[in-house]
C-alpha positions in Angstrom: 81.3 -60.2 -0.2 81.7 -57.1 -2.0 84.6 -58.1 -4.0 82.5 -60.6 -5.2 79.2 -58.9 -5.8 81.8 -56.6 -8.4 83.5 -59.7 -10.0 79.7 -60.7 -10.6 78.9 -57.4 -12.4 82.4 -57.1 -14.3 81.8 -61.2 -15.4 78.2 -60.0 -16.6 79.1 -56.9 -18.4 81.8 -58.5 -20.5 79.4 -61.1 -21.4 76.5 -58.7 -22.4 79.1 -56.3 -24.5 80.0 -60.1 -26.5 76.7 -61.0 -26.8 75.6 -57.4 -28.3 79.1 -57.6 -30.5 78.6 -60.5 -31.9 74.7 -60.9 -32.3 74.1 -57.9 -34.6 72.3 -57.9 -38.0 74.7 -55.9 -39.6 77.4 -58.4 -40.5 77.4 -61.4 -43.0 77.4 -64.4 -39.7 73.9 -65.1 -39.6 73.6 -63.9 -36.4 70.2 -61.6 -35.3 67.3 -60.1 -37.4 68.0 -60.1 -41.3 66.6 -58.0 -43.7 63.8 -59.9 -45.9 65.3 -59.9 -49.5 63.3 -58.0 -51.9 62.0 -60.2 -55.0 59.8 -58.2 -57.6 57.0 -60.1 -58.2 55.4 -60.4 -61.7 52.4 -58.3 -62.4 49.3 -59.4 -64.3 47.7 -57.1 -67.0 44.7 -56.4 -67.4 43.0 -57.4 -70.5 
């Protein structure tokens, strides 16, 4: 039972270090929370 209960934890490690590789927001794949682009917006003058 033990040998299992560690081949559980090793299997779920390895699978949270992917997901945390390959779901960050600091690569060009889309994956995660982007940065909003920043589009300057026109302003109106006063008259």
């Amino acid at each position: 039972m033990l040998e299992f209960s560690a081949f559980v934890a090793l299997i779920s490690l390895v699978m949270l270090a992917f997901f945390i590789l390959t779901d960050s927001d600091d690569n060009n794949r889309g994956g995660g929370l982007m940065e909003p682009a920043l589009i300057p917006i026109p302003k109106r003058e006063k008259r």
